[in-house]
N, C-alpha and C positions, 0 to 999 in steps of 0.2 A: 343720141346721135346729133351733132355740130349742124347744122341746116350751111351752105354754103351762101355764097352773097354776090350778087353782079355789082359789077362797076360801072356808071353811066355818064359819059360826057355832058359838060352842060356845051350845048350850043348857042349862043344870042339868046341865052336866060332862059332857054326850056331843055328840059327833059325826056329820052321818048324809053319810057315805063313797059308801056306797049306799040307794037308797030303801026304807025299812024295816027298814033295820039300823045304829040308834045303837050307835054306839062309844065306849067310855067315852075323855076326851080321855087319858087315862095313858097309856092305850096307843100313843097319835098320839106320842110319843116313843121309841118302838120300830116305828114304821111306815117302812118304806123306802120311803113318797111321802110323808111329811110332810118339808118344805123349812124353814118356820120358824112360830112363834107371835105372833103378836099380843098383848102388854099394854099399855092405853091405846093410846098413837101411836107405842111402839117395835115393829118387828119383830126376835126373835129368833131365830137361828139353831135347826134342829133338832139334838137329840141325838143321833138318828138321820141326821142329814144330814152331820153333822159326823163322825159313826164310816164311813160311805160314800164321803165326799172326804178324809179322813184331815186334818182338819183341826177345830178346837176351836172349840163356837159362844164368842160375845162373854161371855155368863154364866151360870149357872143359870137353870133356866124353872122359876118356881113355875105351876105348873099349875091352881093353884087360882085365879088372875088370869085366865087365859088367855081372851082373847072371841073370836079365827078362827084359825084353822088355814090355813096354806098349804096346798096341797097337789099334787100333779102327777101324780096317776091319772087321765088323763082315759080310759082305756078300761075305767075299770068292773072292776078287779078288786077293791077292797077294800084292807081293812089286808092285810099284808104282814108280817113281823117282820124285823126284821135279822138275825137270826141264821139265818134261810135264804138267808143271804149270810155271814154269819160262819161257819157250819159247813160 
């Protein structure tokens, strides 16, 4: 089964994951549900997606372009970091 994936606008450089808790989007590259970035009309690969499938996104994500966020939490838990997967 495909798990489906939300789309999340960045606002003035945060993300809201869950309702009333913006996440600054820096972090959304250390989030083990972020999939990929959004600048203009490419999607990028996440930093953290790519440390999870052991594979390399396409290029660097300047984050300070970044306008949605992929993402594939749909049960509501929040950022995540990869290093509670790395460790």
């Amino acid at each position: 089964m495909t798990r489906g994936r939300r789309t999340l606008p960045v606002e003035r450089g945060e993300v809201r994951c869950l309702p009333g808790e913006p996440v600054i989007v820096e972090k959304c590259r250390f989030c083990v549900h972020s999939t990929s970035f959004r600048i203009k009309t490419a999607w990028i690969t996440s930093p953290a997606r790519a440390y999870c499938l052991r594979s390399r996104p396409e290029k660097d994500v300047d984050l300070s372009t970044v306008e949605e966020v992929e993402c594939d939490d749909l049960d509501g838990e929040g950022y995540r970091s990869i290093m509670s997967i790395l460790s």
